[in-house]
N, C-alpha and C positions, 0 to 999 in steps of 0.2 A: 494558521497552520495547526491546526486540534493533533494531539499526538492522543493517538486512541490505547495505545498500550505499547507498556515497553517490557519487554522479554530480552533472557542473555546479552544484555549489554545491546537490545538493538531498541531503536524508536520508530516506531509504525505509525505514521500520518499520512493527511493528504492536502494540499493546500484547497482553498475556499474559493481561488478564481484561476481557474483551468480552462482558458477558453470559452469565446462565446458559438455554439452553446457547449456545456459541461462536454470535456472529455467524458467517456463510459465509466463504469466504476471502475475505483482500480486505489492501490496504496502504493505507498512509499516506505522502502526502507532506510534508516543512513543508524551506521555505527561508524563515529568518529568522520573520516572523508569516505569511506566508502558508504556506497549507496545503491540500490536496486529498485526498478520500478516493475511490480507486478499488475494486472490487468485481472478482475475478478469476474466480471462475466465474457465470453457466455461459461468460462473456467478458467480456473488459478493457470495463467502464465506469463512467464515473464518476459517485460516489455523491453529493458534496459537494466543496461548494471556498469558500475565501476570499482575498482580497487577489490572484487570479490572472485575468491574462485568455487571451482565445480563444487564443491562440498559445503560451502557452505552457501550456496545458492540453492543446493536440493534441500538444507536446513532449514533455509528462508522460505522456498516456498512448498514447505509442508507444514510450518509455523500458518502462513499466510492459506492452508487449505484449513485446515483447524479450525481459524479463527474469520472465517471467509463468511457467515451470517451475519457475524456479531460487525466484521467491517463494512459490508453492504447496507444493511440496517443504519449503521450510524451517518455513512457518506448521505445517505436519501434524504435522513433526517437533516442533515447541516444543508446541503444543494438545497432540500426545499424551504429554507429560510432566507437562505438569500437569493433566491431567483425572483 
């Protein structure tokens, strides 16, 4: 579970075995037990969430539009190591 960056108390990763074959790209949010799953292509939206409301889900994912290169890039990079 590579945690690619953490911002405002939150940790943005994605686990290494998602299904054969890989889910599409996408991250995970979790601060403390709440948690969100965004989907990065074909564009930032989110997939699931728990213990998070409206506002701080348009926080997460414009965090998650921001940073939506730099998290595609690195998911590509980890999936095409261990595929």
């Amino acid at each position: 579970m590579p945690v690619l960056l953490r911002l405002k108390g939150y940790s943005f990763f994605f686990f290494s075995n998602e299904g054969i074959p890989p889910e599409a790209p996408h991250i995970h949010v979790r601060r403390g037990a709440a948690r969100a799953k965004f989907w990065l292509v074909p564009e930032v939206a989110l997939a699931s969430s728990f213990d998070l409301n409206g506002p701080e889900l348009n926080e997460l994912a414009r965090m998650v539009m921001e940073n939506r290169e730099f998290f595609e890039r690195k998911w590509h990079e980890h999936i095409g190591k261990i595929s």
